[in-house]
C-alpha positions as CSV (number, residue, x, y, z in Angstrom):
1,X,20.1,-22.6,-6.0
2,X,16.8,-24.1,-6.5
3,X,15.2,-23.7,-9.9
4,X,12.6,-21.5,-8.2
5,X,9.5,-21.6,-11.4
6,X,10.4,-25.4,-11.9
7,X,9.1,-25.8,-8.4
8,X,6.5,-22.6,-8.2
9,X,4.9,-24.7,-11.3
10,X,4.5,-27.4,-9.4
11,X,3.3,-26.5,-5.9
12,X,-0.3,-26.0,-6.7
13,X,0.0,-29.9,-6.8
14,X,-1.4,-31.0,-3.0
15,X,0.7,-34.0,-3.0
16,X,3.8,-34.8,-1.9
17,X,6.0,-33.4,-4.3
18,X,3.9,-29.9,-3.2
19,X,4.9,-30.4,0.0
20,X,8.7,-31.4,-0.6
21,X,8.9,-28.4,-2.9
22,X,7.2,-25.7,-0.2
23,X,9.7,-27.1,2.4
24,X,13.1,-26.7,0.0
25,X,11.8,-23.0,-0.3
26,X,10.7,-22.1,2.7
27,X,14.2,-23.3,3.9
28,X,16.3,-21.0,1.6
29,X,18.2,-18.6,2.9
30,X,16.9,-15.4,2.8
31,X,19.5,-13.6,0.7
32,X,18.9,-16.3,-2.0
33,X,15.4,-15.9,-2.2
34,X,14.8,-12.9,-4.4
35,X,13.5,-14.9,-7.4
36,X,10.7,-15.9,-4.9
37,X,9.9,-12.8,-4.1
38,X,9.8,-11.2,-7.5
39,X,7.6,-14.3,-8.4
40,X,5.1,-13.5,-6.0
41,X,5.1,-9.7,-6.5
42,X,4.1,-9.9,-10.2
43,X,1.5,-12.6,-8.9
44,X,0.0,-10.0,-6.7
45,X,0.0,-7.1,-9.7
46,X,-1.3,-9.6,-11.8
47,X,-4.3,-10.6,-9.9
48,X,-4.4,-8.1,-6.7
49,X,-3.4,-5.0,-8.9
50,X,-0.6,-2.4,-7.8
51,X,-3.0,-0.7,-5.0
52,X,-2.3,-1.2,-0.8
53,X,-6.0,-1.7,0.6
54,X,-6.7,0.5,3.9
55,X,-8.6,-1.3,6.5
56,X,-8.6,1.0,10.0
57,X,-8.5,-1.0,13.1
58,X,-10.3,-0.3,16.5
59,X,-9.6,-3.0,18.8
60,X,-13.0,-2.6,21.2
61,X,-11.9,-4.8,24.0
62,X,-8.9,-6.2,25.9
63,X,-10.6,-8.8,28.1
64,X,-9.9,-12.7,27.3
65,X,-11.3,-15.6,29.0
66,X,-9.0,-17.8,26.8
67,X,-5.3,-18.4,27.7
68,X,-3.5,-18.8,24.4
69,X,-0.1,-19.7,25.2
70,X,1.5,-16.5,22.5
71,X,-1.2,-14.4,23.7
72,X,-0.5,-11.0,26.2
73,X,-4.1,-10.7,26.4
74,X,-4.7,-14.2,28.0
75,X,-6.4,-14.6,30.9
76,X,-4.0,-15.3,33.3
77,X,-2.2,-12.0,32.5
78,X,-3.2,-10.1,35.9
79,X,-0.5,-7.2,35.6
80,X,-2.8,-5.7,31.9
81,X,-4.9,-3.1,32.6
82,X,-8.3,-4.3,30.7
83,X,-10.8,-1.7,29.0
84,X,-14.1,-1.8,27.2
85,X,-14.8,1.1,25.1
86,X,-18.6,2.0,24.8
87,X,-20.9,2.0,21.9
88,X,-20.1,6.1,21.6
89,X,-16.3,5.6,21.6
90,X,-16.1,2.8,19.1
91,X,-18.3,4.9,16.9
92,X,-16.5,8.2,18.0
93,X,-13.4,6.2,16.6
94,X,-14.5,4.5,13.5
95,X,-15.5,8.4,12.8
96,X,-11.9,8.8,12.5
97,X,-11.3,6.4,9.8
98,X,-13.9,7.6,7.8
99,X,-12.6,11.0,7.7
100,X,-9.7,9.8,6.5
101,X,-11.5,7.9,3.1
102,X,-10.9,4.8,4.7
103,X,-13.9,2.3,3.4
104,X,-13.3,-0.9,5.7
105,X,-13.4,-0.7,9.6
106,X,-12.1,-3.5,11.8
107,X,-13.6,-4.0,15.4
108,X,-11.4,-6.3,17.1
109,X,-11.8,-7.6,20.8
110,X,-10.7,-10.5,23.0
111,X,-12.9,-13.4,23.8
112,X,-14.7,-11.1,25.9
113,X,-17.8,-13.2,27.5
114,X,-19.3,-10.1,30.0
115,X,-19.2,-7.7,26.3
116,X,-22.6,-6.9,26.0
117,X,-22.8,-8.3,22.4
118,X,-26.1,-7.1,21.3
119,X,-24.2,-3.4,21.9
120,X,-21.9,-4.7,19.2
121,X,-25.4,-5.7,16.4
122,X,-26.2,-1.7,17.5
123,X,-22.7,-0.5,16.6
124,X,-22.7,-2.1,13.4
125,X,-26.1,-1.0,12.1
126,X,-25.2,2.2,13.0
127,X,-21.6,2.1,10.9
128,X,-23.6,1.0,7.8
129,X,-26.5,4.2,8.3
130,X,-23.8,7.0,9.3
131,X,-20.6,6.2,7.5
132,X,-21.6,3.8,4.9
133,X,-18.5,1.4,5.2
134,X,-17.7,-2.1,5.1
135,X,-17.1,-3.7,8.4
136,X,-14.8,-6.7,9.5
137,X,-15.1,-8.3,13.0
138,X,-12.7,-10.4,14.7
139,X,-14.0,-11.3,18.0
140,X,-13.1,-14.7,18.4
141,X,-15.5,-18.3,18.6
142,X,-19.2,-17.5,18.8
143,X,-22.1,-19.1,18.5
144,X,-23.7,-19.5,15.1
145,X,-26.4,-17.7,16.1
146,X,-24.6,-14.5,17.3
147,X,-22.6,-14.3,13.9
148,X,-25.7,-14.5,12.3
149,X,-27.3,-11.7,14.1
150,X,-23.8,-9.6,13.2
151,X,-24.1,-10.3,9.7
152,X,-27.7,-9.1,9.6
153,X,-26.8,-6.1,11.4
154,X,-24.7,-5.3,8.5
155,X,-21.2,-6.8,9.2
156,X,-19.4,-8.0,6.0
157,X,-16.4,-9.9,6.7
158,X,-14.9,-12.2,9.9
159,X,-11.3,-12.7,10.6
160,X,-11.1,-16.0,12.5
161,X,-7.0,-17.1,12.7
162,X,-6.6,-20.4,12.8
163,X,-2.9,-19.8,14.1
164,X,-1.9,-23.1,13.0
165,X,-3.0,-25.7,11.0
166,X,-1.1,-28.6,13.1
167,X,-4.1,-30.1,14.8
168,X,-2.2,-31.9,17.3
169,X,0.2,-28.1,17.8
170,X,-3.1,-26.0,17.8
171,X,-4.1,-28.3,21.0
172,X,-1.4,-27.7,23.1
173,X,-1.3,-23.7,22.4
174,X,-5.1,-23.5,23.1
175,X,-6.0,-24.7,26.8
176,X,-9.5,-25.7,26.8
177,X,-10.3,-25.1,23.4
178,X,-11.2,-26.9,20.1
179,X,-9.3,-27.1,16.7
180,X,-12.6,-28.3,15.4
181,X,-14.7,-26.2,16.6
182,X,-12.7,-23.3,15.4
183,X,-12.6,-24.7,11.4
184,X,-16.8,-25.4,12.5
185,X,-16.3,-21.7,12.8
186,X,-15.0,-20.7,9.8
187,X,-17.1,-23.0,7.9
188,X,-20.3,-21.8,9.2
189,X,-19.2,-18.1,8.7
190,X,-18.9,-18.6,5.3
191,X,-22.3,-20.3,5.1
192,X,-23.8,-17.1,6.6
193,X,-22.1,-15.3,3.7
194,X,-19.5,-13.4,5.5
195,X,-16.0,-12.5,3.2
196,X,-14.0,-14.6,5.4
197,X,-10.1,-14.4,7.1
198,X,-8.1,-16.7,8.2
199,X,-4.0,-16.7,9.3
200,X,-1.2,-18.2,11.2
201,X,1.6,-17.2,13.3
202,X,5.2,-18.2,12.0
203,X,8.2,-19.4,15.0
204,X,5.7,-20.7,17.4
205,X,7.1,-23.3,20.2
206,X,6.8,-26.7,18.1
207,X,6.7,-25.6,14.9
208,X,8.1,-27.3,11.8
209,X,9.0,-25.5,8.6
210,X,6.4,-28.9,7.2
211,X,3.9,-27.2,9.6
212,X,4.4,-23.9,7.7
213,X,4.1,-25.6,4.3
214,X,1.0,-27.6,5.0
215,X,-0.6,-24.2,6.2
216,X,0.0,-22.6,3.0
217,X,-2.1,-25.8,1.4
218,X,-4.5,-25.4,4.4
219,X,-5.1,-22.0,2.7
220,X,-5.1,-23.0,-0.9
221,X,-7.8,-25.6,0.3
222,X,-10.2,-23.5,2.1
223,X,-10.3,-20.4,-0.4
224,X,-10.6,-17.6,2.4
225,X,-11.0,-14.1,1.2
226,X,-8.3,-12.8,3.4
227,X,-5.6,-14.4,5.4
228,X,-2.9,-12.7,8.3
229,X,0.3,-14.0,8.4
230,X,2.4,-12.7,11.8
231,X,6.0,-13.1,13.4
232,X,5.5,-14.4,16.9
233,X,6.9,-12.2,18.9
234,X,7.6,-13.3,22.8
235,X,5.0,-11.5,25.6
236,X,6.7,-11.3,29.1
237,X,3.3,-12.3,30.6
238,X,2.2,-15.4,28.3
239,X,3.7,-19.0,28.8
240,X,5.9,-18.6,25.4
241,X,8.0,-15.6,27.6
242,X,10.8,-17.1,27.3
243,X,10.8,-18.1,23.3
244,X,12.3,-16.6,20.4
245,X,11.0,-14.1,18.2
246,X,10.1,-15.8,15.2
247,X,12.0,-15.2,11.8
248,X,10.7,-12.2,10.6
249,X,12.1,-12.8,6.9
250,X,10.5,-16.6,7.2
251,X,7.3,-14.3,7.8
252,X,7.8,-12.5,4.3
253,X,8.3,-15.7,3.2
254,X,5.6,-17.6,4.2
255,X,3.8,-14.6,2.7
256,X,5.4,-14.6,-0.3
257,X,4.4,-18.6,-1.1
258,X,0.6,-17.7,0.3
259,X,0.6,-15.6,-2.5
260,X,1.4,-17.4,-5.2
261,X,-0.4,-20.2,-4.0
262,X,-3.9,-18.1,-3.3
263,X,-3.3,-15.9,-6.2
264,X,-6.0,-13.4,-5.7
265,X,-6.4,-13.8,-1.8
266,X,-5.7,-10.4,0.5
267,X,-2.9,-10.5,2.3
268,X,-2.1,-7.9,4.8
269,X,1.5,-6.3,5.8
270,X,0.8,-7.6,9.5
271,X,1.8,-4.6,12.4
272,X,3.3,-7.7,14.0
273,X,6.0,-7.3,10.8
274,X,5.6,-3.5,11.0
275,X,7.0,-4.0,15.3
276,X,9.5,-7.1,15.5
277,X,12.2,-5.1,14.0
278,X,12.6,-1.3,16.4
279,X,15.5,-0.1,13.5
280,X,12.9,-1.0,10.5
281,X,9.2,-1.6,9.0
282,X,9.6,-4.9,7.3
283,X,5.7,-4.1,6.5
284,X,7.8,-2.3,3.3
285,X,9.3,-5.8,2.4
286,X,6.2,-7.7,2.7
287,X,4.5,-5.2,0.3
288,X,7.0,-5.7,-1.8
289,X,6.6,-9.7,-1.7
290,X,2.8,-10.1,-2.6
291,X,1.2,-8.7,0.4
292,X,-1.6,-5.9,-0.4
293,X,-3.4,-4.7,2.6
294,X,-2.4,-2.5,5.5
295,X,-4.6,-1.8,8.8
296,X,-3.9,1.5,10.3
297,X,-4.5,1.4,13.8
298,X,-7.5,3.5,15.0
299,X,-8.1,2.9,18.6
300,X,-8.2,5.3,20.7
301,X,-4.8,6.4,22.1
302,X,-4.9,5.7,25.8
303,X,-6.2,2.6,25.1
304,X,-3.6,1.6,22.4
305,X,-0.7,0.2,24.4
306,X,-3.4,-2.0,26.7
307,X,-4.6,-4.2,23.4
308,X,-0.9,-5.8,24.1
309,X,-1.3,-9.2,22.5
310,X,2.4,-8.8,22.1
311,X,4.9,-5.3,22.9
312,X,6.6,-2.6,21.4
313,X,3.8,-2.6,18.7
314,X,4.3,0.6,16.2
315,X,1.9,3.2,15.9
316,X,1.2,3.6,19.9
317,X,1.9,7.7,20.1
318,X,-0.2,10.0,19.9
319,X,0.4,12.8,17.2
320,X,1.9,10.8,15.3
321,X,0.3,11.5,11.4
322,X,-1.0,7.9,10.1
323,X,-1.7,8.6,6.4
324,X,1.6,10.5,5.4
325,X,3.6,7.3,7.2
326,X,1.6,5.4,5.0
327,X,1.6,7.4,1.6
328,X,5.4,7.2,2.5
329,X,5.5,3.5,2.3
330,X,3.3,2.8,-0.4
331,X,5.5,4.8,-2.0
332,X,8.7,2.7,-1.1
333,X,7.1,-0.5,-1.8
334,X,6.6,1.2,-5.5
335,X,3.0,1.0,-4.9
336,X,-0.2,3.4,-4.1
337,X,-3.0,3.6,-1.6
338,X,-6.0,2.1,-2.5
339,X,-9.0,3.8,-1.0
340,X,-11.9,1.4,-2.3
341,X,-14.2,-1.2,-0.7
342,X,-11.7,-4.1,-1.2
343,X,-14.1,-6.6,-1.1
344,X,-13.0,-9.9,-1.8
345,X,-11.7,-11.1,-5.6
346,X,-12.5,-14.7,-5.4
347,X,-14.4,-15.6,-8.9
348,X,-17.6,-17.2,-6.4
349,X,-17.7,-14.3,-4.2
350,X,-19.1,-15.2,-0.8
351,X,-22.6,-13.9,-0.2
């Protein structure tokens, strides 16, 4: 077995040797990986604490003009039933996580170029006055201007996933679009102040365990506040139909090494971890390997199963209790819910 700290020690070294070393442990069998994963889990006590941050999603919007080659939502996909929800529904639903002490909402869309987005500046300044919370967008590449306006409005944070860090990889998964535009992205959201998220997507067509390695670095360089880390899992309407699922336990991983690497970085138990697997949450394992954040999904039911970036995701029925299903795996991951802002602990706090 690999002396695991010899080579822990040494990864924070962006070299070669950092590289070599990321590769040998991503590459580890899973079963002979534990020391890994305590590693990271006394990294993420150490510097995250021994709470689960709640962050409620409500995924706004299903349409896409993009056709992202993993994606169910992509353009091409004519057979998904696409819905807007309007200003009183998102706020109708973000009412929801707030009664449940939730303190950060999500509002998550598609590329959606006919959304009305000044609807969206309105819907945020009206989250900050009625419920006080912190607010996360994800709503894809925008101009400058338009995330400036958000963050005015009140808007905190901006997930932007890079997917993958492979330039040349990124190119032939994304159609018509720009690797460099979306790092311009990034950069110029955390000019504007935003707390801001990044992430990538493990067992995509192409990929290389060195790809997976060089995004953990990728992250270590950039400093982002929060970064998602996902199992592809295979739409029947995208053009990766007919590819594997990726490794789930590469996924904890990956997440594992992020966090040793990032230290203090939030890492969230991705639903795509929570769904791969229909006989078990592995969001439980990943809690237990350095991840720290779970986002409950808040969108309104009949809407639920038609945000399908991929299927079978969990928590699609209606009924079903949310915060006892989560109290019950904080409580298997030997860990409790944290109900506070979770803002973002890096020492030069964005904004």
């Amino acid at each position: 077995m690999i002396p695991i700290k010899y080579h822990l020690d040494n990864v924070f070294e962006v070299n070669g040797e950092a590289f070599s070393s990321l590769e040998k442990l991503l590459a580890l069998p899973f079963e002979e990986s534990g020391e890994v994963f305590e590693f990271s889990d006394c990294v993420c006590r150490k510097f995250c604490g021994n709470g689960i941050l709640l962050r409620g999603i409500v995924e706004f919007s299903s349409f896409c003009k993009n056709n992202c080659y993993y994606c169910g939502l992509n353009a091409g996909n004519k057979k998904l039933h696409r819905y807007r929800l309007t200003e009183k529904e998102i706020l109708d639903a973000v009412k929801k996580v707030s009664e449940t002490g939730i303190k950060t909402v999500v509002l998550q869309s598609g590329e959606d170029e006919n959304f009305d987005w000044d609807k969206l500046s309105f819907v945020i300044s009206e989250i900050k006055r009625s419920f006080d919370m912190q607010i996360t967008l994800s709503c894809g590449e925008q101009e400058a201007k338009l995330y400036e306006k958000w963050k005015k409005a009140g808007a905190d944070r901006y997930l932007l996933k890079i997917e993958t860090s492979n330039k040349e990889l990124y190119q032939k998964l994304h159609p018509g679009q720009s690797f460099d535009n979306r790092l311009e992205c990034l950069r110029v959201l955390k000019k504007l102040g935003y707390q801001a998220g990044s992430g990538v997507i493990i067992g995509l067509k192409g990929q290389t365990l060195k790809d997976i390695a060089n995004d953990i670095i990728f992250f270590s360089k950039e400093e982002f506040d929060m970064i998602g880390i996902n199992p592809f899992i295979a739409h029947s309407e995208s053009m990766l139909k007919d590819n594997s699922n990726g490794d789930p336990y590469l996924t904890i991983k990956a997440v594992a090494l992020t966090r040793i690497i990032t230290k203090n970085t939030h890492l969230p138990a991705t639903t795509a971890l929570g769904s791969i697997r229909k006989d078990k949450d592995l969001r439980i394992l990943a809690l237990k390997s350095g991840a720290n954040v779970i986002m409950p999904n808040f969108t309104p039911y009949e809407h639920r199963k038609e945000y399908e970036i991929y299927p079978d995701k969990r928590c699609l029925s209606e009924g079903e209790n949310i915060m006892d299903y989560l109290r019950s795996m904080a409580a298997e991951a030997g860990k409790v819910l944290d109900f506070s802002r979770g803002d973002t602990l890096k020492a030069m706090v964005n904004g």
